[in-house]
C-alpha positions in Angstrom: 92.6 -204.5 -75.1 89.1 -202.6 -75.1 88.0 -201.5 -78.3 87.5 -197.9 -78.4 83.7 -196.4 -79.7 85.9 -193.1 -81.8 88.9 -192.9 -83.1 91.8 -190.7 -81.6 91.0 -187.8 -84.3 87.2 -188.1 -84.0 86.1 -187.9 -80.4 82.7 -186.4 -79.2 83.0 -183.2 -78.3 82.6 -182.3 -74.6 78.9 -182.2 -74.0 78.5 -182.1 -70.1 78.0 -179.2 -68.0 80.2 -176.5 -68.5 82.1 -176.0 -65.4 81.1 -173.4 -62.8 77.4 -173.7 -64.0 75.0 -175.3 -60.9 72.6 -177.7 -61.4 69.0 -177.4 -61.3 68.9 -179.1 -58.0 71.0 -177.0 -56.0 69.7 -174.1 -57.6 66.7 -175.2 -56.1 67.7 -175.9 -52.4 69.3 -172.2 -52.4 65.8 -170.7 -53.4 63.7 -173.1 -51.6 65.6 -172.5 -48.0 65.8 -169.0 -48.1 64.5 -167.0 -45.4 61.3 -164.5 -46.7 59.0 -161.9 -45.5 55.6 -164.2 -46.6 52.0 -163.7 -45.3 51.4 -166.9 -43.4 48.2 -169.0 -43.5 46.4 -166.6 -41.1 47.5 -163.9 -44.0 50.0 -161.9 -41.4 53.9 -161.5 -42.5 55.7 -163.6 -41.3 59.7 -164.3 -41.8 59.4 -167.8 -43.1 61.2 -170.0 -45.4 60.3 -170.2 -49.1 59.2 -173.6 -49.6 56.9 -173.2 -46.1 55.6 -170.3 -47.3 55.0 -172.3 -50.3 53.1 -174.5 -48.3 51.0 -172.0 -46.3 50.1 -170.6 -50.1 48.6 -173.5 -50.9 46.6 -174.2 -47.9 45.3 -170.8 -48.2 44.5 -171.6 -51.7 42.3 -174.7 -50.7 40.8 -172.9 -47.2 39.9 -169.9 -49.0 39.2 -170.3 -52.0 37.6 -173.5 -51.9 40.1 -174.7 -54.6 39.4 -178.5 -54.5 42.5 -179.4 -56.7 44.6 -177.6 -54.2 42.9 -179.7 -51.7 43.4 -182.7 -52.7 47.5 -182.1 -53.1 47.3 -181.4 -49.5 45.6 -184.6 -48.5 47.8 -186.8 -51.0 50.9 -185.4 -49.7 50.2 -185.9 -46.3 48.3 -188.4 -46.2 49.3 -190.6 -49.7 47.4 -191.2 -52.7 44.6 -193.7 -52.2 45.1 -196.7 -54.3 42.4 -197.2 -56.9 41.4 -201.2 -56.4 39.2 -203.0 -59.1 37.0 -205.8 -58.9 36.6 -207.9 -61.7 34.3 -210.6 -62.3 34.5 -213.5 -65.1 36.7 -215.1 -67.3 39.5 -213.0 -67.8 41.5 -213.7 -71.5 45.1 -213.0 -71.5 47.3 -212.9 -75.3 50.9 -213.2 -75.0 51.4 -213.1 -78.3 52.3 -215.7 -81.5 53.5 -218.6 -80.7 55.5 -221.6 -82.5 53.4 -224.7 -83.1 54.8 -227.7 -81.9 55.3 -230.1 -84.4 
């Protein structure tokens, strides 16, 4: 028989999400895919979705303003982070930590 972790009389209270309350996730999608009037990259309104005109925001951001953060989160997005490689010369002294001495 599996022991139980709280008696009958003292279980946790109910600490999950209440019901009928959304998580952050789908709150998200609903915002993110809903069609907007949005000035696209060329600045003109445009009908577009939120998370494109997202997009077009920070391209803008990067074209216009020269905003070389902005920039670079473009290019790492589409293209991927470049992986920082390091050459290393020399002995190279490792510690695993104490061991036992063998007697």
């Amino acid at each position: 028989m599996p022991t139980r972790k709280f008696s009958k009389e003292y279980q946790p209270k109910n600490r999950g999400r209440k019901k009928g309350i959304r998580d952050i996730k789908s709150v998200l999608e609903d915002f993110l895919f809903k069609k907007v009037k949005w000035d696209d990259i060329d600045g003109k309104p445009k009908k577009m979705l939120v998370i494109d005109g997202l997009v077009a925001a920070q391209i803008r951001k990067a074209y216009e303003s020269g905003d070389t953060q902005a920039y670079k989160e473009i290019m790492d997005r589409y293209f991927g982070k470049v992986k920082d490689e390091v050459e290393h010369t020399g002995d190279i002294l490792l510690s695993y930590g104490h061991r036992k001495k063998k007697e």
